[in-house]
N, CA, C and O atoms as CSV, one atom per row, in Angstrom:
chain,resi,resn,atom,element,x,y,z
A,1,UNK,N,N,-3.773,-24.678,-44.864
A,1,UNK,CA,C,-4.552,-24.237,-43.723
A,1,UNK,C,C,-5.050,-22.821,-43.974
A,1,UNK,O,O,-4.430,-21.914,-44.530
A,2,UNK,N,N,-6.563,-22.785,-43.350
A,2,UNK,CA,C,-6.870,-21.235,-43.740
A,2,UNK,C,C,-6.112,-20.909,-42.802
A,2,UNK,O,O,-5.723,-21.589,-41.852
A,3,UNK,N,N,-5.699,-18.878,-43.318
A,3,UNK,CA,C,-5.187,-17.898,-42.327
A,3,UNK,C,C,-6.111,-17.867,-41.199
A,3,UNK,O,O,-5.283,-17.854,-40.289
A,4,UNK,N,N,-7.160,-17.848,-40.666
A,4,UNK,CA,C,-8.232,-17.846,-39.497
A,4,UNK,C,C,-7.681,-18.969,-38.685
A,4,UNK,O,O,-7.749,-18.925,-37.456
A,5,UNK,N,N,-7.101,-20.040,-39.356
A,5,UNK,CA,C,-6.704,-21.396,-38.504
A,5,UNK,C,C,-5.548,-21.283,-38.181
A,5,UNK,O,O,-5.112,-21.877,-37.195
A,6,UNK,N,N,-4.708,-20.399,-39.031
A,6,UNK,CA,C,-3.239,-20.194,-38.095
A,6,UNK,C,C,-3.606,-19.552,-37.116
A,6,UNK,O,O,-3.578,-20.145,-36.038
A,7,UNK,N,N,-4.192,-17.768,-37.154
A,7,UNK,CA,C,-4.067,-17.170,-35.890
A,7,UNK,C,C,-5.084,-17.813,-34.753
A,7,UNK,O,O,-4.804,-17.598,-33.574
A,8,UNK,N,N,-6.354,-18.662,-35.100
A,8,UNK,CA,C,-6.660,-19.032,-34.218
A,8,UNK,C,C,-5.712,-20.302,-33.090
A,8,UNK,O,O,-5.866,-20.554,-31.895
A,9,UNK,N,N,-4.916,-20.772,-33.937
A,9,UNK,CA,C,-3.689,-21.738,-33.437
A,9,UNK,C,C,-2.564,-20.774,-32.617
A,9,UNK,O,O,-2.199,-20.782,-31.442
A,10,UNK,N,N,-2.208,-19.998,-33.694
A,10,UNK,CA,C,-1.161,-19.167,-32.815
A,10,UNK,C,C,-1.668,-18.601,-31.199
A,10,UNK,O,O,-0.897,-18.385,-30.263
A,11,UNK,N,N,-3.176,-18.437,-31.181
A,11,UNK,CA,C,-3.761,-17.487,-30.249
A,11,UNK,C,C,-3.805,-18.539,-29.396
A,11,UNK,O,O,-3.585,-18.118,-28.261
A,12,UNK,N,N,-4.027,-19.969,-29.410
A,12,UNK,CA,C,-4.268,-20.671,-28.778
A,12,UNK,C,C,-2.991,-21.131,-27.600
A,12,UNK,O,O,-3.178,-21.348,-26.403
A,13,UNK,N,N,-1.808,-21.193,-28.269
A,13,UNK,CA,C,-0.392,-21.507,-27.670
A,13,UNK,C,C,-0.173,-20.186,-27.089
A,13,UNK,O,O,0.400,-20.364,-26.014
A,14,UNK,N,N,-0.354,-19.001,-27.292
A,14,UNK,CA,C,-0.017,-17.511,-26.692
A,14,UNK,C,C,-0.399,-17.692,-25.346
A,14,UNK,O,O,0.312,-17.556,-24.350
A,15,UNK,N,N,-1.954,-18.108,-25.428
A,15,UNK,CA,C,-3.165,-17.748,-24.561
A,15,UNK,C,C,-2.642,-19.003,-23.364
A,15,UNK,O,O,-2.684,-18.567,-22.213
A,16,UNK,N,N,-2.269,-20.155,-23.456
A,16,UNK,CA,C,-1.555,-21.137,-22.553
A,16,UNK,C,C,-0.510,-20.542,-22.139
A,16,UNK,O,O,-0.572,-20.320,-20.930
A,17,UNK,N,N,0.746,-20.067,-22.799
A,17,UNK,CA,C,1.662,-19.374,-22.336
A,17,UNK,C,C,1.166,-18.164,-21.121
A,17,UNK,O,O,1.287,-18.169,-19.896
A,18,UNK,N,N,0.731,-17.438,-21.808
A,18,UNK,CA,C,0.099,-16.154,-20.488
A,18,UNK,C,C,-0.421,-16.735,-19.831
A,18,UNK,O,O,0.010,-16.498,-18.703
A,19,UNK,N,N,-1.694,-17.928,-19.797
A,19,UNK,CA,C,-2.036,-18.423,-18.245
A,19,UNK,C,C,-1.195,-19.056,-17.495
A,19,UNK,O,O,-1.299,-19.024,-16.269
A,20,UNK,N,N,-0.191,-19.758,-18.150
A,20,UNK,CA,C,0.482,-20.795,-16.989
A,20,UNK,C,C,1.671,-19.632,-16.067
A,20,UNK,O,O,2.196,-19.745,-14.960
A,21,UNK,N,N,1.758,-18.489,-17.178
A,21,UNK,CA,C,2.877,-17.143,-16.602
A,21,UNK,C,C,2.069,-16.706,-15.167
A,21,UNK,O,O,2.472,-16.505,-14.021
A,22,UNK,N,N,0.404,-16.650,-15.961
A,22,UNK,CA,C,0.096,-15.854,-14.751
A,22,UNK,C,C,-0.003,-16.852,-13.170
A,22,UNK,O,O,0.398,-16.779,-12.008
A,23,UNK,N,N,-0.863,-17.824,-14.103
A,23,UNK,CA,C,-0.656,-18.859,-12.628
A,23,UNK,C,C,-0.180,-18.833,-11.692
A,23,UNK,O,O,-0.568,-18.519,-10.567
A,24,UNK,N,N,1.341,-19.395,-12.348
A,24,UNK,CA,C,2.430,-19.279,-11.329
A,24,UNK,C,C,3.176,-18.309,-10.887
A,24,UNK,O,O,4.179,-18.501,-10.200
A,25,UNK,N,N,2.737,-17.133,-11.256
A,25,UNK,CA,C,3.867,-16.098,-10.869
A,25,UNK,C,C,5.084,-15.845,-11.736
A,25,UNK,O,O,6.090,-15.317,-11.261
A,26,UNK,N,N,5.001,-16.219,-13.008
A,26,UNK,CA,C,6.285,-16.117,-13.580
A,26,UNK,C,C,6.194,-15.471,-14.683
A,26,UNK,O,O,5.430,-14.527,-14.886
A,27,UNK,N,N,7.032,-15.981,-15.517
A,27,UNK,CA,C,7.111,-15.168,-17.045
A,27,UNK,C,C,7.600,-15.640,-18.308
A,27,UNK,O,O,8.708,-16.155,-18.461
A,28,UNK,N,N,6.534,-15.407,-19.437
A,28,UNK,CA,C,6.594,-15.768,-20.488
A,28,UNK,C,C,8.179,-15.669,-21.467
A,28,UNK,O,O,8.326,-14.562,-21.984
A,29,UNK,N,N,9.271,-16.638,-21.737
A,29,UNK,CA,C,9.916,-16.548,-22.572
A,29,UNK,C,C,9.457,-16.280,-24.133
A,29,UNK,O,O,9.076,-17.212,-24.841
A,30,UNK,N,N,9.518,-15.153,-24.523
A,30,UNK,CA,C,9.602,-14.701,-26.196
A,30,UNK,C,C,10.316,-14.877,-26.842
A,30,UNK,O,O,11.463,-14.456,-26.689
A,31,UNK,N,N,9.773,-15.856,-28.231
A,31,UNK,CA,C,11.064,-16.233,-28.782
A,31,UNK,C,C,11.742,-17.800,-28.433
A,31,UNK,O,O,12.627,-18.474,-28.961
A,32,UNK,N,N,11.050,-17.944,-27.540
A,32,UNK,CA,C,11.556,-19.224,-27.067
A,32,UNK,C,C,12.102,-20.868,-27.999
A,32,UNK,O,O,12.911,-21.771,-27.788
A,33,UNK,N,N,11.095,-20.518,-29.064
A,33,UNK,CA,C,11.753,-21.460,-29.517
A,33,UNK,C,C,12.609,-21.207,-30.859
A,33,UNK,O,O,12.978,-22.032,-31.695
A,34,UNK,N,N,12.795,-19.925,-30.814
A,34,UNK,CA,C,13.475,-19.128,-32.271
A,34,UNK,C,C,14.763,-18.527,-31.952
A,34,UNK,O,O,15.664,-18.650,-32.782
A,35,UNK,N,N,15.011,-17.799,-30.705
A,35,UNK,CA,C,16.016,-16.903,-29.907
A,35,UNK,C,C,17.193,-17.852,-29.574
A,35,UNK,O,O,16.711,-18.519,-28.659
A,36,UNK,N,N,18.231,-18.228,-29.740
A,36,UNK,CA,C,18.984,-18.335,-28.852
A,36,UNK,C,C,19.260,-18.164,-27.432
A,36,UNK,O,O,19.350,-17.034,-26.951
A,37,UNK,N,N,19.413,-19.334,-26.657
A,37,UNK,CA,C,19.621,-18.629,-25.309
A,37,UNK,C,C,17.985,-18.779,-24.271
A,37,UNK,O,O,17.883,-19.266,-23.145
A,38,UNK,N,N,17.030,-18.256,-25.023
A,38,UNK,CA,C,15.584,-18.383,-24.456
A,38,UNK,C,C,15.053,-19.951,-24.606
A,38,UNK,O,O,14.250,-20.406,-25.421
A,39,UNK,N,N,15.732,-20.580,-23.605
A,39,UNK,CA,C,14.711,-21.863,-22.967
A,39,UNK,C,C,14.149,-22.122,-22.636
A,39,UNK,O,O,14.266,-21.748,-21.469
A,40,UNK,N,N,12.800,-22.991,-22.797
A,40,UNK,CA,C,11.555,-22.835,-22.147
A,40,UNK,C,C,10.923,-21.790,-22.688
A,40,UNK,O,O,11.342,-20.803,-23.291
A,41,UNK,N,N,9.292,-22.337,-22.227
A,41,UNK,CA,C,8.131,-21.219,-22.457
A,41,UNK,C,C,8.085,-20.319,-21.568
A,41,UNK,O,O,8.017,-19.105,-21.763
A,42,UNK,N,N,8.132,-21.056,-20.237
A,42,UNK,CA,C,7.756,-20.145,-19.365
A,42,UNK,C,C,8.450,-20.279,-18.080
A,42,UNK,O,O,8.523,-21.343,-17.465
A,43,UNK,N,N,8.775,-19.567,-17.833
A,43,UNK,CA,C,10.171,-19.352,-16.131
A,43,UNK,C,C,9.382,-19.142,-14.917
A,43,UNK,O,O,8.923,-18.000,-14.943
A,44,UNK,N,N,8.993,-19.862,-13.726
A,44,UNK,CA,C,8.461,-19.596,-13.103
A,44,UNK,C,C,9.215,-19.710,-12.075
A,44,UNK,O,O,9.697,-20.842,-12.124
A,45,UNK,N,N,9.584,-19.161,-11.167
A,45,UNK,CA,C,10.217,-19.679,-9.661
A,45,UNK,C,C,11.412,-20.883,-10.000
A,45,UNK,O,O,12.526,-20.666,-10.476
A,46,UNK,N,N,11.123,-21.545,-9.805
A,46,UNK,CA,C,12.136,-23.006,-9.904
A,46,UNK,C,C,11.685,-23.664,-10.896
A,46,UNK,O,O,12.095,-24.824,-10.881
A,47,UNK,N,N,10.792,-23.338,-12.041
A,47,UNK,CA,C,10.077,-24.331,-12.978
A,47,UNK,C,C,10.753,-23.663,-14.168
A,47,UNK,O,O,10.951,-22.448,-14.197
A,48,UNK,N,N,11.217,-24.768,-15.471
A,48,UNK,CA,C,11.294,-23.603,-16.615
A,48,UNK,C,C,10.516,-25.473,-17.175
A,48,UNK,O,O,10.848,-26.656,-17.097
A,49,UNK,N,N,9.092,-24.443,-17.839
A,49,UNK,CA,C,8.471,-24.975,-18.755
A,49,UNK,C,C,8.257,-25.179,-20.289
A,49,UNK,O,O,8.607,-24.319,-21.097
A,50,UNK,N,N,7.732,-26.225,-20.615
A,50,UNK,CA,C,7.852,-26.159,-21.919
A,50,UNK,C,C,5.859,-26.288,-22.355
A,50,UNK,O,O,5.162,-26.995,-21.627
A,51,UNK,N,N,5.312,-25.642,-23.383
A,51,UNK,CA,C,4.034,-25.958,-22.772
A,51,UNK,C,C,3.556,-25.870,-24.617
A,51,UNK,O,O,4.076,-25.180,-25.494
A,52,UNK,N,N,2.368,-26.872,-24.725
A,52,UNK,CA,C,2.478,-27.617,-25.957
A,52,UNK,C,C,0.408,-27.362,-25.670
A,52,UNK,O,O,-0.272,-27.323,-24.644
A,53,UNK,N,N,0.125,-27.266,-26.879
A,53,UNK,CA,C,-1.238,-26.849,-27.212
A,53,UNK,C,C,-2.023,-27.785,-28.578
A,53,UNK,O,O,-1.710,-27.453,-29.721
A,54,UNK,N,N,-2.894,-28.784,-28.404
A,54,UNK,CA,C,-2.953,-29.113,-29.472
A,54,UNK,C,C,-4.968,-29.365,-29.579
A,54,UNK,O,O,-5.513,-29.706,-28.529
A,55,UNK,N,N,-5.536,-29.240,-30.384
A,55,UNK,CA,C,-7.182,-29.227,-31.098
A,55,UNK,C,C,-7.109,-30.851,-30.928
A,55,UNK,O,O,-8.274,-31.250,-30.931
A,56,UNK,N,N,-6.203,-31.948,-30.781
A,56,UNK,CA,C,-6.669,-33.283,-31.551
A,56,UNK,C,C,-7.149,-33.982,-30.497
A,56,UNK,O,O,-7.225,-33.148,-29.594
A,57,UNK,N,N,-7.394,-34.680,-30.223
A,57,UNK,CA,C,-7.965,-35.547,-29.358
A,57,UNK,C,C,-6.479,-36.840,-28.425
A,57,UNK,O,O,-6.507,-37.735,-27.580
A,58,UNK,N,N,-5.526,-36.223,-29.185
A,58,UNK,CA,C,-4.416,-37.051,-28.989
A,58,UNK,C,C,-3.088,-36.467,-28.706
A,58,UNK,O,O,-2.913,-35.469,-29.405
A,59,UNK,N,N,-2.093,-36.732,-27.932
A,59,UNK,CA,C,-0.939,-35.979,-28.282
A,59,UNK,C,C,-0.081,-36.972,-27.976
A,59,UNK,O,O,-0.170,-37.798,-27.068
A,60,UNK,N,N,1.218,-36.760,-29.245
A,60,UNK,CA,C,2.467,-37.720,-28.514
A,60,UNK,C,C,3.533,-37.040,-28.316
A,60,UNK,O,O,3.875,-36.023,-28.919
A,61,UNK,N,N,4.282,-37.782,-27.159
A,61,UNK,CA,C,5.183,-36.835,-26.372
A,61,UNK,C,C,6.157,-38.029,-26.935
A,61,UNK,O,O,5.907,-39.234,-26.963
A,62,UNK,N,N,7.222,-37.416,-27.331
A,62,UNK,CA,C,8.733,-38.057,-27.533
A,62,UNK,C,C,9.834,-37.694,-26.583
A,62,UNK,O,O,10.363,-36.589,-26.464
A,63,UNK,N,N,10.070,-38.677,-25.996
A,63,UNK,CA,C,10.908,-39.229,-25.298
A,63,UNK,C,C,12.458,-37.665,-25.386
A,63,UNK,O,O,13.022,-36.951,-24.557
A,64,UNK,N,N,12.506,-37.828,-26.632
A,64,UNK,CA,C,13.795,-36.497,-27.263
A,64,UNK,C,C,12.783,-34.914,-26.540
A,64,UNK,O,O,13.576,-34.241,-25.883
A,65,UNK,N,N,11.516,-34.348,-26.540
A,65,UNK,CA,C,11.510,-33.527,-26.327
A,65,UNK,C,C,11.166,-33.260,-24.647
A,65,UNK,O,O,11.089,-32.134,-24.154
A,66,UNK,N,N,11.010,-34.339,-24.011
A,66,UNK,CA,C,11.561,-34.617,-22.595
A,66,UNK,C,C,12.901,-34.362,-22.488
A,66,UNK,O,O,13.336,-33.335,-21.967
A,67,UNK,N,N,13.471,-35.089,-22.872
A,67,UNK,CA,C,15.166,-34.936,-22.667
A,67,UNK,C,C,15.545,-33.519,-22.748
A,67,UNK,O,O,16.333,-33.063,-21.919
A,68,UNK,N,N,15.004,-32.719,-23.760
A,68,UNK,CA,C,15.337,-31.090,-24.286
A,68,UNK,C,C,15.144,-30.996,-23.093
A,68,UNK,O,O,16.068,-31.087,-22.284
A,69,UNK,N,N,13.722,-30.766,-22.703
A,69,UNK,CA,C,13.718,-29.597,-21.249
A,69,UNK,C,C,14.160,-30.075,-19.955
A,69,UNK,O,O,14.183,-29.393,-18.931
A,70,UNK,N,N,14.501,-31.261,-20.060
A,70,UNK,CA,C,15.250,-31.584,-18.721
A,70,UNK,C,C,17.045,-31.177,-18.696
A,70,UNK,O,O,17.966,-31.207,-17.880
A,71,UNK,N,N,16.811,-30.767,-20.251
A,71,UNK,CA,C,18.795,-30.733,-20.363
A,71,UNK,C,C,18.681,-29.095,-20.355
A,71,UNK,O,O,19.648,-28.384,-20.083
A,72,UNK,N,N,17.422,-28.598,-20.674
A,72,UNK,CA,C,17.539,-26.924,-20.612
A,72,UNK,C,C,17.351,-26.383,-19.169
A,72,UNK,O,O,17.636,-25.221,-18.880
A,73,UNK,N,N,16.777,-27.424,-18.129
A,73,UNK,CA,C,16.309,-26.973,-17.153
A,73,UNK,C,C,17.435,-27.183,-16.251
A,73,UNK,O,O,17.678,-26.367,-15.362
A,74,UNK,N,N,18.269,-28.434,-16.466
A,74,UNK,CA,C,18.916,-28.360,-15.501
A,74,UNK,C,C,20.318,-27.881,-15.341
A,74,UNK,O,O,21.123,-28.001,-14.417
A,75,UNK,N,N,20.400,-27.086,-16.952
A,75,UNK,CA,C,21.541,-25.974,-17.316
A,75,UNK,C,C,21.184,-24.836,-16.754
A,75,UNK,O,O,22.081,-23.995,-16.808
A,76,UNK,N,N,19.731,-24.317,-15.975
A,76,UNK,CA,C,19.731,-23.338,-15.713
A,76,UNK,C,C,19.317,-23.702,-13.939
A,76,UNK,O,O,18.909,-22.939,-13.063
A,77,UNK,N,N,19.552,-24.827,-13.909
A,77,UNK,CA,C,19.169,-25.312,-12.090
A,77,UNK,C,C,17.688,-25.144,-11.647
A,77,UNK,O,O,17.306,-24.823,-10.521
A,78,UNK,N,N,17.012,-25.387,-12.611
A,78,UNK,CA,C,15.296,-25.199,-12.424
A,78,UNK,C,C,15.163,-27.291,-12.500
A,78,UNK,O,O,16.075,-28.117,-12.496
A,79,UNK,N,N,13.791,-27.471,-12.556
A,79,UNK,CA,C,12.857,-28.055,-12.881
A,79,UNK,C,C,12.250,-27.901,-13.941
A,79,UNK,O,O,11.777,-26.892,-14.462
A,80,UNK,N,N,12.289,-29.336,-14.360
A,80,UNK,CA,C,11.407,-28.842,-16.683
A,80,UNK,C,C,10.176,-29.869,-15.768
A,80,UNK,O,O,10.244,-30.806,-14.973
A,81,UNK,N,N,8.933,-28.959,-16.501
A,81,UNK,CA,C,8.016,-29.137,-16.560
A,81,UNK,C,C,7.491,-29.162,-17.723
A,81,UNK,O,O,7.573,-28.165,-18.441
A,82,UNK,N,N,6.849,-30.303,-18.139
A,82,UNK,CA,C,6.199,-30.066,-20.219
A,82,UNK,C,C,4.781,-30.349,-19.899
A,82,UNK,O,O,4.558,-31.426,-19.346
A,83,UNK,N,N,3.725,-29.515,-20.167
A,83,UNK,CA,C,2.370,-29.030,-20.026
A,83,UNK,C,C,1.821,-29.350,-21.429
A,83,UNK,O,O,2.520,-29.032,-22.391
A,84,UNK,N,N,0.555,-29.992,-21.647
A,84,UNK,CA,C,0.012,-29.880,-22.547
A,84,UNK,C,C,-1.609,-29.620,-22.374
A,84,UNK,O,O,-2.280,-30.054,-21.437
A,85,UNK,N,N,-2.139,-28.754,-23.564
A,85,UNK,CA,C,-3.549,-28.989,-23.197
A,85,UNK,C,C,-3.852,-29.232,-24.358
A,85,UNK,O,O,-3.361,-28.897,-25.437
A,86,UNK,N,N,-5.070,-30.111,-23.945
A,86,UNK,CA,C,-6.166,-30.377,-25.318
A,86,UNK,C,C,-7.214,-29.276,-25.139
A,86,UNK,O,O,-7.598,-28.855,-24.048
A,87,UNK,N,N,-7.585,-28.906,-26.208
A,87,UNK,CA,C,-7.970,-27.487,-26.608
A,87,UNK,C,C,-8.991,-27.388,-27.052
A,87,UNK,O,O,-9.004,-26.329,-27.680
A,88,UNK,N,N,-10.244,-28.044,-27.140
A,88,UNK,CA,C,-11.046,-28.358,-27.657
A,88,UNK,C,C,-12.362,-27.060,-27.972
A,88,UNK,O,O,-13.472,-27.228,-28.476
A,89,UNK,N,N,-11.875,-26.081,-27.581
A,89,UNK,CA,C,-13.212,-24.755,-28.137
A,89,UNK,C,C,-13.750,-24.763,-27.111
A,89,UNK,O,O,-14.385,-23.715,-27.230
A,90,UNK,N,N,-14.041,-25.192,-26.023
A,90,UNK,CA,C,-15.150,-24.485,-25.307
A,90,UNK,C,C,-14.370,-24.222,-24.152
A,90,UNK,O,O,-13.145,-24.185,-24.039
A,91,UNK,N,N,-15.471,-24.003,-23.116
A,91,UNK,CA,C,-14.503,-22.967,-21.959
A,91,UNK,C,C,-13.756,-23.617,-21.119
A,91,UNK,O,O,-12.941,-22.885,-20.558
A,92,UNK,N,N,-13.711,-24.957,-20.749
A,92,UNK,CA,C,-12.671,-25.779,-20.065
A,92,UNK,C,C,-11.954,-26.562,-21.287
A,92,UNK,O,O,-12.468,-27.138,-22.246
A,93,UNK,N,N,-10.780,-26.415,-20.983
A,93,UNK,CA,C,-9.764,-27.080,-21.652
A,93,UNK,C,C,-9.278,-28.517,-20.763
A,93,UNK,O,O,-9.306,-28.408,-19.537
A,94,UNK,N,N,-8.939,-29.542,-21.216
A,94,UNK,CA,C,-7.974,-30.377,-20.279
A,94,UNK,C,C,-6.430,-30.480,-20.236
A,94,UNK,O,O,-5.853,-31.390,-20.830
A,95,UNK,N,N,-5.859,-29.672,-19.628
A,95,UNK,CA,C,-4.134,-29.569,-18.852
A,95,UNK,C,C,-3.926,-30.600,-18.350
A,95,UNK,O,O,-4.676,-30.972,-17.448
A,96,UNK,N,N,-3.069,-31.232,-18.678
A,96,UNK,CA,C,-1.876,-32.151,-17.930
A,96,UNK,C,C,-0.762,-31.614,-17.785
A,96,UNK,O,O,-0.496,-30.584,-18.404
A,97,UNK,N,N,-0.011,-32.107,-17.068
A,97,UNK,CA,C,1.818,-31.872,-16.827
A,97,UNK,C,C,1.828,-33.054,-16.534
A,97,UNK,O,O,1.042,-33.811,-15.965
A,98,UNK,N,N,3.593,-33.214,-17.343
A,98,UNK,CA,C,4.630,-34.583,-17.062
A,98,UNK,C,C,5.788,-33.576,-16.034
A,98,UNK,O,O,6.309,-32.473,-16.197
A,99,UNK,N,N,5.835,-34.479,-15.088
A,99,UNK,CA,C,7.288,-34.163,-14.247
A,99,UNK,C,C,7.794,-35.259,-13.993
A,99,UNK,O,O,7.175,-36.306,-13.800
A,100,UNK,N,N,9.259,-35.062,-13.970
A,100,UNK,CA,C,10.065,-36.101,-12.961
A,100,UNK,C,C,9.393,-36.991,-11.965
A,100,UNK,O,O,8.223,-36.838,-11.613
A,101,UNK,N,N,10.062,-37.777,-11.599
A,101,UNK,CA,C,9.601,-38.918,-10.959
A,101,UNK,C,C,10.137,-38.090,-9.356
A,101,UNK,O,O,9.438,-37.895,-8.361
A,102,UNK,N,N,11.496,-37.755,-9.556
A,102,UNK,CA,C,11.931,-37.036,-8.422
A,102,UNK,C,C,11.397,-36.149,-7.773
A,102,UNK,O,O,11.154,-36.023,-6.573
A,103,UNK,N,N,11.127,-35.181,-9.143
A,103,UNK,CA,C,10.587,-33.515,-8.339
A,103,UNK,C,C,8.946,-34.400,-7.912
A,103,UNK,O,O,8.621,-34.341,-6.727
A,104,UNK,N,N,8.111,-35.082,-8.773
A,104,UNK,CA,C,6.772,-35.785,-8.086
A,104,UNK,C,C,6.544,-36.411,-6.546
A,104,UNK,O,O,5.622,-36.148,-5.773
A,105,UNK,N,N,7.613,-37.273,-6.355
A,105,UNK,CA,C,7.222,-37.309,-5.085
A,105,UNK,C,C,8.193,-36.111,-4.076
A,105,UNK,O,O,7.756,-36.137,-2.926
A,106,UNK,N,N,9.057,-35.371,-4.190
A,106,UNK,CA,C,9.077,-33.923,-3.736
A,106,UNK,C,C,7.718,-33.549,-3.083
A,106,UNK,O,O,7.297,-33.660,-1.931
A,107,UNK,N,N,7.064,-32.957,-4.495
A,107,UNK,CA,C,5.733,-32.379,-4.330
A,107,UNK,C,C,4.686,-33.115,-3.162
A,107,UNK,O,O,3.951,-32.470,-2.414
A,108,UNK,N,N,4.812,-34.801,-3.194
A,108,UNK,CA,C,4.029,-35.198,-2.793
A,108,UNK,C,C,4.240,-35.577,-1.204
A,108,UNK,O,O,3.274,-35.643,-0.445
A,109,UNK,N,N,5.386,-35.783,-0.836
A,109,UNK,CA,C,6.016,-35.459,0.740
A,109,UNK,C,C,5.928,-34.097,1.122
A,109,UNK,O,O,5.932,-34.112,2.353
A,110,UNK,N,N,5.846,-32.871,0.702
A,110,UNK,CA,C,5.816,-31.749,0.865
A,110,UNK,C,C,3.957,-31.706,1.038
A,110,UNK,O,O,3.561,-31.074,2.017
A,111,UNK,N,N,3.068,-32.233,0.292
A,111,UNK,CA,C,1.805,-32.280,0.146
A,111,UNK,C,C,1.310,-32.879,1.627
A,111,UNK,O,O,0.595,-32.337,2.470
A,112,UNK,N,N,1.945,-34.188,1.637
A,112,UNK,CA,C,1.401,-34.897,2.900
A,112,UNK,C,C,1.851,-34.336,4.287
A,112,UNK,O,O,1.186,-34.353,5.322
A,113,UNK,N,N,3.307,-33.755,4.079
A,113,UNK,CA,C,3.555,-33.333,5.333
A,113,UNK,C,C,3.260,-32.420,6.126
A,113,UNK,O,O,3.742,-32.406,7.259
């Protein structure tokens, strides 16, 4: 890979991290997946996220890196949230989030009510 394609990659996962921090009000874990101890990308209120960035037109989510942030989240009494965006270069990106089935309809009785 050219060096231009790492930091433009690296810049790309940074740049998701700081928006979803700022979004929600929370804050970027550094280190997160190198540190000991630092779970999750990003700590927001009751959310500890995990947040995944990819150029392809495709992404697969394994079943094992669900399990991680639901076993990191609920060691720390949060909610795992795993975020991905497809990244495609121009100025809208497309974001998804996977949540629980539980915390989902939460959200969605809280929505209607």
């Amino acid at each position: 890979m050219h060096p231009i394609e790492k930091r433009k990659g690296r810049k790309a996962w940074l740049k998701q991290e700081k928006g979803i921090a700022k979004e929600l009000r929370g804050r970027r874990q550094p280190g997160s997946g190198s540190v000991p101890g630092r779970k999750g990308d990003v700590v927001a209120g009751n959310l500890l996220v995990e947040a995944k960035v990819t150029s392809k037109l495709s992404f697969s989510l394994k079943l094992a890196e669900l399990t991680k942030i639901m076993q990191e989240a609920h060691d720390q009494g949060r909610v795992p949230a795993f975020c991905v965006r497809f990244d495609q270069g121009g100025p809208r990106n497309s974001d998804f989030v996977v949540l629980t089935w539980e915390f989902f309809k939460e959200l969605m009785e809280s929505y209607e009510g």
